[in-house]
N, CA and C of each residue as an Amber inpcrd file, in Angstrom:
protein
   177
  16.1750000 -17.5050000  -7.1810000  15.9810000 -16.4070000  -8.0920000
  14.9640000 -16.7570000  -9.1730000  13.9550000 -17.5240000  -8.9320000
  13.0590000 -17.7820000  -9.8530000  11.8100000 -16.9740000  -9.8040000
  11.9040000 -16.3820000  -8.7190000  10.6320000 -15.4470000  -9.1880000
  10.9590000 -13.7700000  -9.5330000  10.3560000 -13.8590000 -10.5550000
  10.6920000 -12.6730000 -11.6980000   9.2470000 -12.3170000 -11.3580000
   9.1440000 -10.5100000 -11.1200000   8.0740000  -9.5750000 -11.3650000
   8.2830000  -8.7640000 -12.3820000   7.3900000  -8.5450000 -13.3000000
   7.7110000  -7.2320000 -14.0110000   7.0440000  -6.1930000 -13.6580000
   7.7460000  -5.1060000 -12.9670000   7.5980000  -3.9670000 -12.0260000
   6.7170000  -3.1780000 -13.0840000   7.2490000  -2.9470000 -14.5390000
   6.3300000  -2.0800000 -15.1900000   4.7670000  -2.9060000 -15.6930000
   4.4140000  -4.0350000 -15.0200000   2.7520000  -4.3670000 -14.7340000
   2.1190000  -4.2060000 -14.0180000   3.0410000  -3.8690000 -12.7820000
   2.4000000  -3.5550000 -11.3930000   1.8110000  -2.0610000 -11.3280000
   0.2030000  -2.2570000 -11.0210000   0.0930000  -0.2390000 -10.6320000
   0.6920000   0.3330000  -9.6920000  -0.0520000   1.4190000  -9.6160000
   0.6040000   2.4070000  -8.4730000   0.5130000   1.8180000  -7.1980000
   0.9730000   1.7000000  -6.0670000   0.9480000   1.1590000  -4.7040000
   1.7170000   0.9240000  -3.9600000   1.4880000   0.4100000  -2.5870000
   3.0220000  -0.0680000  -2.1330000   2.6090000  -1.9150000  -2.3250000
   3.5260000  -2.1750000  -2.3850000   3.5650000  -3.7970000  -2.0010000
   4.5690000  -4.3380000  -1.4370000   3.6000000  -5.3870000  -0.0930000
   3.8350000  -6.0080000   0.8150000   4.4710000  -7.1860000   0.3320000
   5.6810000  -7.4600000   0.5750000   6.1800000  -8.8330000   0.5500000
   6.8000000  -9.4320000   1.6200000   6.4710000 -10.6810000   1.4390000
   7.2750000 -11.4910000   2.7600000   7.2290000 -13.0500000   2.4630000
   8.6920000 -13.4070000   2.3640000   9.0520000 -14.6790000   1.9330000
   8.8520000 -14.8980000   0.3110000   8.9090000 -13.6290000  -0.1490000
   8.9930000 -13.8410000  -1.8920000   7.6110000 -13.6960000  -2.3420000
   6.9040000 -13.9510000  -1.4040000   5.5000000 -13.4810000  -2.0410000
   4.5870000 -12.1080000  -1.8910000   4.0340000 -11.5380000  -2.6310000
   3.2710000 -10.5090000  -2.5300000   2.0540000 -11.0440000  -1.4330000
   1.6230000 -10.3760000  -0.3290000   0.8340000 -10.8630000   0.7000000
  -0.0260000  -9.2990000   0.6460000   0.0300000  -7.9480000   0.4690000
  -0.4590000  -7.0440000   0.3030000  -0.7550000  -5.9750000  -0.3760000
  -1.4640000  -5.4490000  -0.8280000  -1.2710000  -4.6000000  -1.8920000
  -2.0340000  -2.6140000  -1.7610000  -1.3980000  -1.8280000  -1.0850000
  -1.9610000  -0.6630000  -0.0980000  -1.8570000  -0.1400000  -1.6690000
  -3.4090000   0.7870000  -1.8820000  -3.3590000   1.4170000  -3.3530000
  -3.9750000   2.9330000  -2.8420000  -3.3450000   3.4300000  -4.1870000
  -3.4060000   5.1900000  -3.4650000  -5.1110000   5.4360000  -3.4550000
  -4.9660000   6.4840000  -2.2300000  -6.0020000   7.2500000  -2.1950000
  -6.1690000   8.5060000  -2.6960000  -7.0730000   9.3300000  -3.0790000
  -7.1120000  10.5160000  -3.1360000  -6.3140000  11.5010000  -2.2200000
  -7.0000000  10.8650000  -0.9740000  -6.3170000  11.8750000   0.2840000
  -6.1080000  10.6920000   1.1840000  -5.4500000  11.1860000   2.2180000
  -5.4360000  10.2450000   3.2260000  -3.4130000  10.0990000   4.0040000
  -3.8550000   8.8440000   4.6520000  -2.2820000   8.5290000   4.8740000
  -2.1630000   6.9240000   5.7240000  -1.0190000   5.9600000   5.0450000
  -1.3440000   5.0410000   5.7390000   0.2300000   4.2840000   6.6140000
  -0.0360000   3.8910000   7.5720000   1.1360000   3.5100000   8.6310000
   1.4860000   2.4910000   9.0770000   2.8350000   1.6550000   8.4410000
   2.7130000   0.1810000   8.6250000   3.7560000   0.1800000  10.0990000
   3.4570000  -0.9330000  10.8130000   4.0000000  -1.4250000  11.9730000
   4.6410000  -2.4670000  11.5050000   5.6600000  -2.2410000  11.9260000
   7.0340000  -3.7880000  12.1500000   6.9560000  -4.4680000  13.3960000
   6.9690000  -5.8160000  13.0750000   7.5750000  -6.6040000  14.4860000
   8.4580000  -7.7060000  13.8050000   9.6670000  -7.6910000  14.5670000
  10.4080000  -9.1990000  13.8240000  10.4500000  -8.5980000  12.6170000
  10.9290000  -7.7160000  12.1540000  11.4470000  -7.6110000  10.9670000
  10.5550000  -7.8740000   9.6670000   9.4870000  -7.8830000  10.0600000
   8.1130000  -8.0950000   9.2170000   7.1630000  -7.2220000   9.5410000
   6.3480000  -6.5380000   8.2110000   4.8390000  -5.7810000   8.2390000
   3.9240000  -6.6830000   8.9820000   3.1440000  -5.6990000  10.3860000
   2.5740000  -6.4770000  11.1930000   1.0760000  -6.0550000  10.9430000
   1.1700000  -4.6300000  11.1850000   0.2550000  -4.1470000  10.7530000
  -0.2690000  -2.6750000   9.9640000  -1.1360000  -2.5710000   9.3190000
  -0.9300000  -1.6840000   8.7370000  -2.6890000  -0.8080000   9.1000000
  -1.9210000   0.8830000   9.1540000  -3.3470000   1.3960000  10.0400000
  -3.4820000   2.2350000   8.5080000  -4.7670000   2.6480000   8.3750000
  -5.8200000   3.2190000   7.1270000  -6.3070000   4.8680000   7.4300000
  -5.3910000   5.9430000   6.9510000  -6.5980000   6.7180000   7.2310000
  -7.6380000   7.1530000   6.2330000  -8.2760000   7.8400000   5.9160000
  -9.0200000   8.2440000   4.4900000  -9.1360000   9.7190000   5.3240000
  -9.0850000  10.7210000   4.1350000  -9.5510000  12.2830000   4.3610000
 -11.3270000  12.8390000   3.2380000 -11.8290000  13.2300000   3.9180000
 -12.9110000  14.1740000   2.8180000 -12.3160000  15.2450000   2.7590000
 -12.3360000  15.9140000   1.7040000 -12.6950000  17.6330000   1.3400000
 -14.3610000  18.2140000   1.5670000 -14.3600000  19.0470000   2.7120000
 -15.5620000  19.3370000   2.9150000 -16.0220000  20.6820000   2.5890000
 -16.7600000  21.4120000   1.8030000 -17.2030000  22.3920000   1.5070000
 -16.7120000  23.2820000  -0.2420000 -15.8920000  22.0540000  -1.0770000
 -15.8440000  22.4500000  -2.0910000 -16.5280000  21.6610000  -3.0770000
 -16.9460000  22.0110000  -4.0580000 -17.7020000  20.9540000  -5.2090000
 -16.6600000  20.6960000  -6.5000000 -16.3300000  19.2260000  -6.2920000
 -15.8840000  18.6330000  -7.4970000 -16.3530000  18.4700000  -8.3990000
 -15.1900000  18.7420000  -9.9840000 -16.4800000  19.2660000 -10.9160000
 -15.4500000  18.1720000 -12.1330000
């Protein structure tokens, strides 16, 4: 029990841990969506999508 996080330093995201350590850090997108795979009871892999908005102007 020696490792202490303080959750309210951490930004927005998900985070990956395994074996007590932070190994990933997935941070929001605008748009999008992202999909982690398990094997063995562990994040194996993780797939990325990203979205555009096409035909409006951000202002």
């Amino acid at each position: 029990m020696g490792n202490k996080v303080n959750l309210a330093a951490l930004g927005d995201g998900v985070y990956i841990v395994q074996q007590g350590a932070i190994v990933e850090v997935l941070e929001p997108k605008e748009y999008g969506q992202d999909s982690i795979q398990w094997q063995h009871g562990k994040v194996f892999e993780v797939s990325e999508s990203k979205r555009r908005r096409v035909g409006s102007v951000k202002k």
